[in-house]
C-alpha positions as a Markdown table, in Angstrom:
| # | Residue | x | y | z |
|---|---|---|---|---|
| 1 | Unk | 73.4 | 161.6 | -57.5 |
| 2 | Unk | 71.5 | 164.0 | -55.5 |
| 3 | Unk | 70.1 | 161.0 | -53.1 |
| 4 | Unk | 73.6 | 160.6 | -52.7 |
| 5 | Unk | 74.9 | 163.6 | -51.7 |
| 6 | Unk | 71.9 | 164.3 | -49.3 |
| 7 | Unk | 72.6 | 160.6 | -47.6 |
| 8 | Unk | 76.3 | 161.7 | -47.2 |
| 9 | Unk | 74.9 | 164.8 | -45.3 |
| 10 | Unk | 73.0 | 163.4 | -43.3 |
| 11 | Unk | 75.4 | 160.5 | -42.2 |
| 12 | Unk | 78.0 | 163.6 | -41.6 |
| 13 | Unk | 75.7 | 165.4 | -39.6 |
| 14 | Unk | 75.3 | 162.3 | -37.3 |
| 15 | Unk | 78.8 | 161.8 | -36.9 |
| 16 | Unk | 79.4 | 165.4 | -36.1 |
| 17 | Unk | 76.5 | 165.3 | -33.6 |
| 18 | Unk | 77.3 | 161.7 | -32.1 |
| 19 | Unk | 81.3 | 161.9 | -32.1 |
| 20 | Unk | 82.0 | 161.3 | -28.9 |
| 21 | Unk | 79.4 | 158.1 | -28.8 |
| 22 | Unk | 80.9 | 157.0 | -31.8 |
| 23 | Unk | 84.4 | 156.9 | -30.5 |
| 24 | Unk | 83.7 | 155.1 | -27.3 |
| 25 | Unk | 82.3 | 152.7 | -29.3 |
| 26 | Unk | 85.4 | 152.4 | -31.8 |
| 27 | Unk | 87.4 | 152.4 | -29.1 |
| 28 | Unk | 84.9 | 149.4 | -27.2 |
| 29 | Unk | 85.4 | 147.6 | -30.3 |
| 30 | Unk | 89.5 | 148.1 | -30.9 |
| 31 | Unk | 89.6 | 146.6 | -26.8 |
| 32 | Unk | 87.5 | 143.8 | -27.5 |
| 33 | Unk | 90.1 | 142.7 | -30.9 |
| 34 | Unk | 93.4 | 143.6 | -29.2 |
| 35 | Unk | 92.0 | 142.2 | -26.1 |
| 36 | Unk | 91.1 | 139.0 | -27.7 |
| 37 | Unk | 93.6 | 138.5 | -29.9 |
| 38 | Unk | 96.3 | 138.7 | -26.5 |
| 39 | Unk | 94.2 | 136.0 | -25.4 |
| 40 | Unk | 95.1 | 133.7 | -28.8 |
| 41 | Unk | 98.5 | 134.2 | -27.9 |
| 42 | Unk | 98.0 | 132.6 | -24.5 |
| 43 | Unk | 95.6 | 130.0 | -25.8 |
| 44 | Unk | 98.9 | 127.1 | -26.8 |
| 45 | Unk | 99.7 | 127.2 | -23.1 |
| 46 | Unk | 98.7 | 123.9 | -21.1 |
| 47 | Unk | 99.0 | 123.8 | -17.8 |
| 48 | Unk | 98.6 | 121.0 | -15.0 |
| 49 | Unk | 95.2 | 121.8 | -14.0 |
| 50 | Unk | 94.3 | 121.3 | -18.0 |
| 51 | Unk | 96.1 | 118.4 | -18.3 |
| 52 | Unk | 95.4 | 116.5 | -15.2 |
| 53 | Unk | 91.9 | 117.8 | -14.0 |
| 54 | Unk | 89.7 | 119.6 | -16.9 |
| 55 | Unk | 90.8 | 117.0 | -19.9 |
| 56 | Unk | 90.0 | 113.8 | -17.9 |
| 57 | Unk | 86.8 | 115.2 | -17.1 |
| 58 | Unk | 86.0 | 116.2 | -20.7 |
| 59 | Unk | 86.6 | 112.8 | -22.0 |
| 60 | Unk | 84.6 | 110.9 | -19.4 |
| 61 | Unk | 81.8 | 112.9 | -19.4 |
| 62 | Unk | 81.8 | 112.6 | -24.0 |
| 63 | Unk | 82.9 | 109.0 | -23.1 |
| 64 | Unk | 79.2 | 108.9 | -21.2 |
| 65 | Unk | 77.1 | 110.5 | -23.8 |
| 66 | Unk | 77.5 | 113.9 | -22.8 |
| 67 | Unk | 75.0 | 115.3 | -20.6 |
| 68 | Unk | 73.7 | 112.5 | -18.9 |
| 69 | Unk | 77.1 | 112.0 | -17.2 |
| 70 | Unk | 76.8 | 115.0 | -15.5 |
| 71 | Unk | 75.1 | 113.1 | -12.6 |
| 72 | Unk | 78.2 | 111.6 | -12.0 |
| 73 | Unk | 80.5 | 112.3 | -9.3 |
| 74 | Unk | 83.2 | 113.3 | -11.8 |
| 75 | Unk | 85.7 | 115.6 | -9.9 |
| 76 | Unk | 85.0 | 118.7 | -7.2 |
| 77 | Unk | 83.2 | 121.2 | -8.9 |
| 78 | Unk | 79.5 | 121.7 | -9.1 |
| 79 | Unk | 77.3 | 120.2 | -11.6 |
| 80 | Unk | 77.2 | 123.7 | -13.0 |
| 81 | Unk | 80.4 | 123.8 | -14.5 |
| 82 | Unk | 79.7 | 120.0 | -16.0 |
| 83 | Unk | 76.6 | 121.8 | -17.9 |
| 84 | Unk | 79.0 | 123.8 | -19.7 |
| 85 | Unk | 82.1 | 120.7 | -20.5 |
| 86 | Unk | 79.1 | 118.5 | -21.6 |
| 87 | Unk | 78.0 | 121.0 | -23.9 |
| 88 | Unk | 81.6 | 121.5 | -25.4 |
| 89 | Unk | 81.9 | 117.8 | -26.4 |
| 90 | Unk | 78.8 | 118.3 | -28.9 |
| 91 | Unk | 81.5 | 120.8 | -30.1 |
| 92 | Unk | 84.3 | 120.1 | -32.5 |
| 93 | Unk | 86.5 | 122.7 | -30.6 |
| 94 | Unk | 89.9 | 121.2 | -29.1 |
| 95 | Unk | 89.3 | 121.1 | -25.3 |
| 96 | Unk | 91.7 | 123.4 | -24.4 |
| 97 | Unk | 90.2 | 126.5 | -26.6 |
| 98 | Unk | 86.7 | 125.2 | -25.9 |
| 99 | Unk | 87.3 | 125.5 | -21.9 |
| 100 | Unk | 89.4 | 128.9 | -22.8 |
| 101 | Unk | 86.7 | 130.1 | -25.1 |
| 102 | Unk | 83.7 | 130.0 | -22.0 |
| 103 | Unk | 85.7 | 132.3 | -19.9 |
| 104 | Unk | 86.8 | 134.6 | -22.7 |
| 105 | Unk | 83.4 | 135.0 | -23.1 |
| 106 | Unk | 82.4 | 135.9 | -19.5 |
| 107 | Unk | 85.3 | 138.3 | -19.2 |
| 108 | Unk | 83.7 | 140.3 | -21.8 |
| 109 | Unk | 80.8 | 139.8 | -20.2 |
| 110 | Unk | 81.9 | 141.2 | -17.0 |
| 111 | Unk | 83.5 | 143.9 | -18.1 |
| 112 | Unk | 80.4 | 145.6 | -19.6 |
| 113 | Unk | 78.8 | 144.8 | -15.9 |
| 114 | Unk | 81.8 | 147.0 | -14.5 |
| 115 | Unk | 81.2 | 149.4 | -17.2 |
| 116 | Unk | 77.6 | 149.9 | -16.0 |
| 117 | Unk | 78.5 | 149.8 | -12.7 |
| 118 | Unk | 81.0 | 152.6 | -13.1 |
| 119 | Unk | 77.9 | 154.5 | -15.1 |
| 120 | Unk | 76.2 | 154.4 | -12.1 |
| 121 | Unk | 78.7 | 157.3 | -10.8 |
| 122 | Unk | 79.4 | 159.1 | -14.0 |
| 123 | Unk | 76.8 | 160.2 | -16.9 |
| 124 | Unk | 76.0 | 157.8 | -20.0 |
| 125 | Unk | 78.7 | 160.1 | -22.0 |
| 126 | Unk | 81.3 | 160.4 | -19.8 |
| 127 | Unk | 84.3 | 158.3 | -21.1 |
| 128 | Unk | 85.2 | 156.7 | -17.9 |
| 129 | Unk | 82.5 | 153.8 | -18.4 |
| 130 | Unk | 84.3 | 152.6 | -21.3 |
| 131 | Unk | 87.5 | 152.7 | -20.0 |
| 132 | Unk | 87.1 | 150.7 | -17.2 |
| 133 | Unk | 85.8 | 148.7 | -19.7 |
| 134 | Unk | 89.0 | 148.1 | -21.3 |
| 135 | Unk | 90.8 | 148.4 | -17.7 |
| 136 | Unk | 89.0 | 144.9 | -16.6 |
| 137 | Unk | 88.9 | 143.3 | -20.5 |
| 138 | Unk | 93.1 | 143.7 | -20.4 |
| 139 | Unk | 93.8 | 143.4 | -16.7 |
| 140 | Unk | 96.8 | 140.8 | -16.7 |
| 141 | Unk | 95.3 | 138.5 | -14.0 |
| 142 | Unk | 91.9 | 138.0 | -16.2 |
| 143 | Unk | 93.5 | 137.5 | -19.3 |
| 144 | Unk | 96.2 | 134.9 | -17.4 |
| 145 | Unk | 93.4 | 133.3 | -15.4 |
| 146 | Unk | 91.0 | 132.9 | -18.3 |
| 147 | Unk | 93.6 | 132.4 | -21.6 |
| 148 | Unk | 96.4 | 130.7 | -19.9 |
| 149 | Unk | 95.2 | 128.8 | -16.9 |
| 150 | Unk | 91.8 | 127.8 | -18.6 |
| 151 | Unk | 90.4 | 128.3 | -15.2 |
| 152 | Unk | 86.7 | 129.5 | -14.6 |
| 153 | Unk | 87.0 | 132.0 | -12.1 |
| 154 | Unk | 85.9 | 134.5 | -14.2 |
| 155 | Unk | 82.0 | 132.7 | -14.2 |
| 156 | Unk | 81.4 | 133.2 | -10.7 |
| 157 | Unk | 82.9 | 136.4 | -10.6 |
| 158 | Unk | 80.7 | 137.9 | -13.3 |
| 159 | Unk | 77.9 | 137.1 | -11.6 |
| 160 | Unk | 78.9 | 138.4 | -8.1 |
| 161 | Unk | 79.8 | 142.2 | -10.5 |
| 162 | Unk | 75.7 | 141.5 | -11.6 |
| 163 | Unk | 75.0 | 141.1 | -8.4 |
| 164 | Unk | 76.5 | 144.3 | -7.2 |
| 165 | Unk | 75.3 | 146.2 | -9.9 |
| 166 | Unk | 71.3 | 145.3 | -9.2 |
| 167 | Unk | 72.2 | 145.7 | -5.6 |
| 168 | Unk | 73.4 | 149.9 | -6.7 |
| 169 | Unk | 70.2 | 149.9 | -8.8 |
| 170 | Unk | 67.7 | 149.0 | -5.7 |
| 171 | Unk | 66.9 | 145.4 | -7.0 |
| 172 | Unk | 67.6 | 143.2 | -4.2 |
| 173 | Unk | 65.6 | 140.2 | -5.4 |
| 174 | Unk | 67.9 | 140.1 | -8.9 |
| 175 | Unk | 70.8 | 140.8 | -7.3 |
| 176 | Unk | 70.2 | 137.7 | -4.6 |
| 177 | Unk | 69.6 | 135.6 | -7.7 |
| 178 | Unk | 72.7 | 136.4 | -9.5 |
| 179 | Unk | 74.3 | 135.9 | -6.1 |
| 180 | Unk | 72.6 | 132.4 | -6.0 |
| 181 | Unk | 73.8 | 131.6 | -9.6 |
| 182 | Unk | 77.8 | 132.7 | -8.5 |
| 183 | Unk | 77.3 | 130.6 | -5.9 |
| 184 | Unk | 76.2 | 127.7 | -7.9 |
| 185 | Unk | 79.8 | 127.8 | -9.5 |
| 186 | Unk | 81.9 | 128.5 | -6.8 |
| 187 | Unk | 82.1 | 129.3 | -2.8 |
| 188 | Unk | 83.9 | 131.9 | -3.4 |
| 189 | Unk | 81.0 | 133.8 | -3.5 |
| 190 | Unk | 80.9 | 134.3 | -0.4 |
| 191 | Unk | 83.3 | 137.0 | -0.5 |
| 192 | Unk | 80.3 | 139.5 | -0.9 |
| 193 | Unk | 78.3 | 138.0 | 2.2 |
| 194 | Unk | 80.2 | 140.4 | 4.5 |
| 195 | Unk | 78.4 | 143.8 | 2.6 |
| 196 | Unk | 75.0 | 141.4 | 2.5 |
| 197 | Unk | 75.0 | 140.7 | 6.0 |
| 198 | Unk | 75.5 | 144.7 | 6.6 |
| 199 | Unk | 73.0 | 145.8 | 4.4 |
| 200 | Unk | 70.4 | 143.3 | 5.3 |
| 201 | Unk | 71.0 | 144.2 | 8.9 |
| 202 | Unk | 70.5 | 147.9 | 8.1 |
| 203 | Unk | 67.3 | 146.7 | 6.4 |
| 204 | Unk | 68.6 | 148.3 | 3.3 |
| 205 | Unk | 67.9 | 144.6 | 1.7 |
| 206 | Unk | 65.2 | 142.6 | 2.3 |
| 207 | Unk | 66.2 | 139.3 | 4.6 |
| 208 | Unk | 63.7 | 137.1 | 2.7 |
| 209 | Unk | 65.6 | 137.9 | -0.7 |
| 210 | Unk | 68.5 | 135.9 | 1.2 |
| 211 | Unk | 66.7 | 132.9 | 0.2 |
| 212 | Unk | 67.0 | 133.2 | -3.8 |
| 213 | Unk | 70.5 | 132.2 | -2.8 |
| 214 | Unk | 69.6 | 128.3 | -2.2 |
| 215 | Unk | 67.0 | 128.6 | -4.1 |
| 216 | Unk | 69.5 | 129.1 | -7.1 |
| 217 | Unk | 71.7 | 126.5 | -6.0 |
| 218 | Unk | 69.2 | 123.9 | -5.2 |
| 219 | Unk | 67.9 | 124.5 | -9.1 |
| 220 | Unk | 71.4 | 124.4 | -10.4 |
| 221 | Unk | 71.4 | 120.6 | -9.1 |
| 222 | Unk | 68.1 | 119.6 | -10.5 |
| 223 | Unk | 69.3 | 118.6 | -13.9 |
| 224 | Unk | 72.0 | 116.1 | -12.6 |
| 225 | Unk | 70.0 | 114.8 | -9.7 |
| 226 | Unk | 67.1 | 113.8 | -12.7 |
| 227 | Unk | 70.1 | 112.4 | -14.8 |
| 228 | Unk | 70.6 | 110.5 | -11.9 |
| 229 | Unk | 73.1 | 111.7 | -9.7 |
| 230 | Unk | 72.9 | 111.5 | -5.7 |
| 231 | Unk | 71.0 | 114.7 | -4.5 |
| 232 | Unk | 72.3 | 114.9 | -1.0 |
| 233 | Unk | 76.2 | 114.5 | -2.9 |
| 234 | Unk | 75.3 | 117.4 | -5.0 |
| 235 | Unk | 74.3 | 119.7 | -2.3 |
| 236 | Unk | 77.1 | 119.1 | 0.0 |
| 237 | Unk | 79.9 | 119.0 | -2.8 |
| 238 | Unk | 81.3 | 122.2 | -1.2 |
| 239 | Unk | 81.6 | 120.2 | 2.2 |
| 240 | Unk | 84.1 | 117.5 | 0.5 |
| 241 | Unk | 86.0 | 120.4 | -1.6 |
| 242 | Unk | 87.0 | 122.1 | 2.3 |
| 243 | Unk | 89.0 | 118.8 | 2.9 |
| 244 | Unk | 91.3 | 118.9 | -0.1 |
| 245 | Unk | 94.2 | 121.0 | 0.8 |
| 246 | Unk | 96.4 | 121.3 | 4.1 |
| 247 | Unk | 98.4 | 124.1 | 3.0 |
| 248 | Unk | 97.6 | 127.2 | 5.2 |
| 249 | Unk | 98.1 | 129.4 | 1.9 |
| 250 | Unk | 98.5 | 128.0 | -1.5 |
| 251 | Unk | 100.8 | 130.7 | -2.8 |
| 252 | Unk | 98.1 | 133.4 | -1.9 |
| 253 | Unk | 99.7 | 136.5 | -0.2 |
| 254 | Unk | 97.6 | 136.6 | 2.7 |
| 255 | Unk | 98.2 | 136.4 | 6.6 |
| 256 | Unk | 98.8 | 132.7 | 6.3 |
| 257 | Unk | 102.0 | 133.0 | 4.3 |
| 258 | Unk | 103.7 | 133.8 | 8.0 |
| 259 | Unk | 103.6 | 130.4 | 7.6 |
| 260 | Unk | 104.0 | 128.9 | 4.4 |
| 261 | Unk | 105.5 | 126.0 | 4.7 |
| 262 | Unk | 103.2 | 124.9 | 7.9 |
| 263 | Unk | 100.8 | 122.4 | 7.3 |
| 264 | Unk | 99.2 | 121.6 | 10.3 |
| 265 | Unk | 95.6 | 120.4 | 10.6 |
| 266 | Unk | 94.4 | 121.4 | 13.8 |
| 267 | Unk | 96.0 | 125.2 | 13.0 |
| 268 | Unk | 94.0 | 125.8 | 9.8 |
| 269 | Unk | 91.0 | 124.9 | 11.5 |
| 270 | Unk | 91.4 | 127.3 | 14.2 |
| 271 | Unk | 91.9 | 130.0 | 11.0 |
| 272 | Unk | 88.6 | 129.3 | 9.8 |
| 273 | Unk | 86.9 | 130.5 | 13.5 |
| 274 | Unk | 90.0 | 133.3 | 13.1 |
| 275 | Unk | 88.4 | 134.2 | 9.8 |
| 276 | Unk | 85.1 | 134.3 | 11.5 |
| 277 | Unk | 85.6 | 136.8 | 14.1 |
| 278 | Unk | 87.6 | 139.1 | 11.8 |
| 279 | Unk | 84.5 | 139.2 | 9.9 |
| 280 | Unk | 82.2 | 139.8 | 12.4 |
| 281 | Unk | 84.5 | 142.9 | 13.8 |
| 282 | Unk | 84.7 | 143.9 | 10.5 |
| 283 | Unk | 80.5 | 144.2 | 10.1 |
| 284 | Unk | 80.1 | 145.2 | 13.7 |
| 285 | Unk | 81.9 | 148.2 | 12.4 |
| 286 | Unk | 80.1 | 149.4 | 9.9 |
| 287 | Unk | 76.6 | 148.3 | 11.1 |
| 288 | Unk | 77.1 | 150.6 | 14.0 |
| 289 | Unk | 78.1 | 153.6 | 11.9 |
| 290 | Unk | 75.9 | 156.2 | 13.3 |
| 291 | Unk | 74.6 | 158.5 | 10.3 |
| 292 | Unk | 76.0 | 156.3 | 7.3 |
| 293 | Unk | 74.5 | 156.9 | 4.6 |
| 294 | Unk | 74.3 | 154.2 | 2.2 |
| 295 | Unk | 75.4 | 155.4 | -1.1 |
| 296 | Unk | 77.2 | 153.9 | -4.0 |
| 297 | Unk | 80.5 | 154.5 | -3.4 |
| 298 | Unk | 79.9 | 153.8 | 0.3 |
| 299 | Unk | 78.6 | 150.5 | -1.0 |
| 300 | Unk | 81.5 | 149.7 | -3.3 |
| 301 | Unk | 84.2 | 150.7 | -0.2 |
| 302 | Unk | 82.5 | 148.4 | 1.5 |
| 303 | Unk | 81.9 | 145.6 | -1.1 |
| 304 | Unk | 85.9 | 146.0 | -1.9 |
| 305 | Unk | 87.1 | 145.9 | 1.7 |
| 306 | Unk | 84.5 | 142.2 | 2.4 |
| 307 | Unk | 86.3 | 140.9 | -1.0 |
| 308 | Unk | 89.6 | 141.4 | 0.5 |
| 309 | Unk | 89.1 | 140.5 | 3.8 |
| 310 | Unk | 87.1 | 136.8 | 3.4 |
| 311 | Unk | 90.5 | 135.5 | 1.1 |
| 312 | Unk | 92.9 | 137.5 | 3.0 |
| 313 | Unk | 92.1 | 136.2 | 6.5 |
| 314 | Unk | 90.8 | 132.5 | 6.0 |
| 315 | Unk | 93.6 | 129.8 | 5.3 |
| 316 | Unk | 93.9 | 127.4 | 2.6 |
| 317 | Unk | 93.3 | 129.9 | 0.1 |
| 318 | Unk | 94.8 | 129.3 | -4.1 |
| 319 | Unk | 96.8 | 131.8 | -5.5 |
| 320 | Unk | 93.8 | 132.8 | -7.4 |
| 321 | Unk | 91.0 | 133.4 | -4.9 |
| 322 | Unk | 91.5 | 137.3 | -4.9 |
| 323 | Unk | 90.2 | 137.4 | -8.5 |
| 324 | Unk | 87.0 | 139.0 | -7.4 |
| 325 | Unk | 88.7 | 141.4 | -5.0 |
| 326 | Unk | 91.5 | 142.8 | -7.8 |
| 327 | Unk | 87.6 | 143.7 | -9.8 |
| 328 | Unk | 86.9 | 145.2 | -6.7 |
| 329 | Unk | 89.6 | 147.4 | -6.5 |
| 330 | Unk | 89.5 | 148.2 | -10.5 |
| 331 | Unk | 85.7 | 149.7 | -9.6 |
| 332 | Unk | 86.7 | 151.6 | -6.4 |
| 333 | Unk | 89.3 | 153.2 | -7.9 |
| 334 | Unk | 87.1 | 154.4 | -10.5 |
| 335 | Unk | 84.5 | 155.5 | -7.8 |
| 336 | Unk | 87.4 | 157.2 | -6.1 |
| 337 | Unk | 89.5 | 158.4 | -8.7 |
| 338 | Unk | 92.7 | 159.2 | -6.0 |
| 339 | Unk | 93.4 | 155.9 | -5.6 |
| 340 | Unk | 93.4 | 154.6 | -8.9 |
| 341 | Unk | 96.9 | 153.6 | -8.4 |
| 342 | Unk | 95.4 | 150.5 | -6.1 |
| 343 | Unk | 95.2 | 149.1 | -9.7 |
| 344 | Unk | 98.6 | 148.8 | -10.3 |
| 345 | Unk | 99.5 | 147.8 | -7.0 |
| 346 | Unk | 97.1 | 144.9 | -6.4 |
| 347 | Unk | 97.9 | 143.6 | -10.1 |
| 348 | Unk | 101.8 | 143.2 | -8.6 |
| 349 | Unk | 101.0 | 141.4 | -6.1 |
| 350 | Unk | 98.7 | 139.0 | -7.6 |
| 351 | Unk | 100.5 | 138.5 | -10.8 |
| 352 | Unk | 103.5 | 137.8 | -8.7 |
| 353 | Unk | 101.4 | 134.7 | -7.6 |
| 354 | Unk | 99.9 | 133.7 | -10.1 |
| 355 | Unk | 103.4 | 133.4 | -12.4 |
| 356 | Unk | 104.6 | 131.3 | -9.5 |
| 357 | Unk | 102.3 | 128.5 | -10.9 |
| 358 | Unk | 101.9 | 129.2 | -14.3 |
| 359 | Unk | 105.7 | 129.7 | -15.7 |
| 360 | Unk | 107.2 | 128.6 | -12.2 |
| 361 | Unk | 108.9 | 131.8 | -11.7 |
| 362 | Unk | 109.7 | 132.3 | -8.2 |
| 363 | Unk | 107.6 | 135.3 | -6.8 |
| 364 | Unk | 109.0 | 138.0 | -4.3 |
| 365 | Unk | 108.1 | 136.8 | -0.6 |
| 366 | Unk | 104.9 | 136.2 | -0.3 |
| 367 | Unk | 105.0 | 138.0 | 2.9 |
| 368 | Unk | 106.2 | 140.9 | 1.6 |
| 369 | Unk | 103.1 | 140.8 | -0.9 |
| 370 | Unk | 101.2 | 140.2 | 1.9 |
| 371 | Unk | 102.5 | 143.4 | 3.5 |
| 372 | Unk | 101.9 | 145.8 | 0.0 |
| 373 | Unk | 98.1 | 144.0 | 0.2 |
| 374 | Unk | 97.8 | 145.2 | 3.9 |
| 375 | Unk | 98.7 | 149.0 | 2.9 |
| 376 | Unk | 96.5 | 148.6 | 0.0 |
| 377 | Unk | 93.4 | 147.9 | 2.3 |
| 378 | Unk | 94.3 | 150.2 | 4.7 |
| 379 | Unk | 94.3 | 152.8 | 1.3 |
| 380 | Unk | 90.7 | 151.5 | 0.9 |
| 381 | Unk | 89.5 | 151.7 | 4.5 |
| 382 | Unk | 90.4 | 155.5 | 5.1 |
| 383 | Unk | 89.2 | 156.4 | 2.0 |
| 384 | Unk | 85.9 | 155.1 | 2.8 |
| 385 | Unk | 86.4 | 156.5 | 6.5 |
| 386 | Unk | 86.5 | 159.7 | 4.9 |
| 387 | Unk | 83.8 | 159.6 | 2.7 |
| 388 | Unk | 81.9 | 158.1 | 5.5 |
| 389 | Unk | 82.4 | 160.7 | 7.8 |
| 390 | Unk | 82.2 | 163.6 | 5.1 |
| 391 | Unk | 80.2 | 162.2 | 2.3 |
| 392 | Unk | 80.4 | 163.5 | -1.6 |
| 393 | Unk | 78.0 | 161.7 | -2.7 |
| 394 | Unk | 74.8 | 162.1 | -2.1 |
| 395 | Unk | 72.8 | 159.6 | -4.6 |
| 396 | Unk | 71.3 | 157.7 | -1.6 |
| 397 | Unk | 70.5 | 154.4 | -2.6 |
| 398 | Unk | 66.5 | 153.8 | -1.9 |
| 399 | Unk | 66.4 | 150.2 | -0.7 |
| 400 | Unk | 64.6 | 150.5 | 2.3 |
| 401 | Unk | 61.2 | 148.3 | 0.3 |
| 402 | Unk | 59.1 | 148.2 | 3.4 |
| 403 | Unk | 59.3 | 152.7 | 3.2 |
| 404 | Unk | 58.8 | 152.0 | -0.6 |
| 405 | Unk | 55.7 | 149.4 | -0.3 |
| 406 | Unk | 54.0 | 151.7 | 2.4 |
| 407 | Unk | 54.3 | 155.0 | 0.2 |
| 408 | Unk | 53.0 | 153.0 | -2.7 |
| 409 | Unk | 50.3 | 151.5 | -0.8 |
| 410 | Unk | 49.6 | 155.1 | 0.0 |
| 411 | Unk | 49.4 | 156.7 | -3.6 |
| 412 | Unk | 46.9 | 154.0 | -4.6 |
């Protein structure tokens, strides 16, 4: 009786020590049941892209003995995406909640990235972490995207937060190779090329890392070019997906939905070398900051703004394609508390899209969404100008490695 009571102190002397690290953990846990338990609700719903794109592909890739039809040319993604339906039909899971249950799992998994990257700014025991946590487990368009639309956005996304976080911690090589791997999935990786391209011209990133990025892709191919798919199909799928749509905006609330019901070759063409230039100002500006300092929230007003711009001025772009900026703007408003508003306001606007396709609600004009995007941005870009200018932060990212690799060289 004794060993009792003494065990029972002890275990209350813990808890009265660790009560704040036991709540945040409670409270990780309660997210991650509610969370999931919104996304049952959502799992019944079917939707076209289910029924006419992801099902026909699960059947003829378990009607060709699984993995080896992965070499196939089977629809428009990349082989990497086949990996994971070939796997599901050694499964006994319905395809729906099969394909639901892969990106359930990678929105938990990007949350805890956006978690650590928010620990990056505040201590291990602050509470903010873990409620960005449950900020990006519950954000509407994740669960939607993930639980209702059984689309895989969330994959490629994940990797681009790991990406970003290994980039805050000084580790360009990992970070290129998770950037690599997002790629693999998706081209909508190349949302975050904008903040590469600055920080590899300000040799804060070592240009030679850029080539994980191939490197990944070109090993993501492997497996269905040795089960004997065409290798010079795989590598250019991404050329044959830019061909699909006309449409100047698929129901995205960018500057194309001016015109929204204009599909005309020749002018969505142009948009891409609009696109282009926009970019390019957009990096000219910051690369010839004098005296920027490049510190984590500098890096994360800048990563938000390149996610918003790439989608926001290039045409032919899905309702969907700002996934990766609303996570954006969920981790900048936690680096800059005074906007954490941008939240809200980005989550209208894209839910407004989004609803569009998924419960054919009819949205508010797009380009009046366009316009509440716009003000958001401009929200972002003098917040950074301000920090830029009169910096609070002065956790200076050390990723100048040819500095590092002399002063090493030197202490040996």
């Amino acid at each position: 009786m004794k060993n009792v009571s003494n065990t029972y102190k002890i275990i209350k002397e813990w808890l009265n020590k660790n009560q704040d690290a036991v709540l945040r953990v409670l409270f990780i846990i309660a997210v991650c049941i509610f969370g999931t338990e919104l996304r049952f609700k959502l799992f019944p719903k079917l939707t076209d892209d289910i029924n006419l794109f992801l099902t026909p592909w699960y059947y003829y890739i378990e009607e060709n003995n699984g993995f080896a039809a992965v070499s196939d040319d089977i629809g428009d993604y990349t082989p990497m995406y086949y990996y994971f339906l070939a796997a599901l039909t050694y499964t006994n899971l319905e395809i729906h909640i099969g394909i639901k249950l892969i990106s359930v799992i990678f929105d938990f998994i990007m949350s805890l990235f956006v978690m650590k990257i928010v620990q990056l700014k505040d201590p291990a025991d602050s509470n903010m972490p873990v409620i960005a946590f449950g900020v990006t487990f519950c954000l509407p368009t994740v669960v939607l995207n993930s639980a209702a639309w059984a689309q895989c956005d969330v994959i490629y996304t994940t990797f681009l937060v790991m990406s970003l976080y290994y980039m805050l911690k000084g580790k360009d090589r990992l970070s290129m190779i998770m950037l690599g791997i997002s790629f693999s999935f998706k081209i909508q990786a190349i949302f975050l090329t904008p903040l590469i391209g600055i920080l590899v011209i300000l040799r804060k990133i070592r240009w030679r890392t850029l080539l994980w990025i191939p490197i990944m892709y070109i090993i993501s191919i492997i497996p269905a070019a040795i089960a004997g798919g065409d290798f010079m199909r795989l590598l250019t799928v991404y050329f044959k997906q830019s061909e699909q749509y006309p449409q100047l905006t698929l129901s995205l609330a960018n500057i194309w939905s001016l015109l929204e019901d204009i599909d005309d070759k020749n002018l969505g063409a142009a948009g891409i070398y609009f696109a282009g230039i926009c970019v390019l100002i957009f990096m000219y500006y910051y690369i010839t900051r004098k005296n920027m300092k490049i510190t984590p929230k500098t890096v994360i007003g800048i990563a938000t703004l390149a996610s918003f711009i790439v989608p926001f001025v290039l045409p032919h772009m899905h309702e969907r394609y700002m996934y990766f900026t609303e996570i954006m703007f969920v981790i900048f408003a936690f680096y800059y508390r005074k906007r954490a508003w941008l939240i809200a306001t980005t989550q209208f606007c894209s839910v407004q899209c989004l609803l569009k396709y998924l419960y054919e609600h009819n949205p508010i004009d797009l380009r009046l969404l366009a316009l509440i995007e716009i003000i958001n941005a401009a929200f972002v870009f003098y917040t950074l100008h301000d920090e830029i200018t009169s910096p609070t932060d002065d956790n200076i990212i050390e990723m100048d490695f040819e500095k590092a690799k002399k002063a090493k060289v030197k202490v040996s």
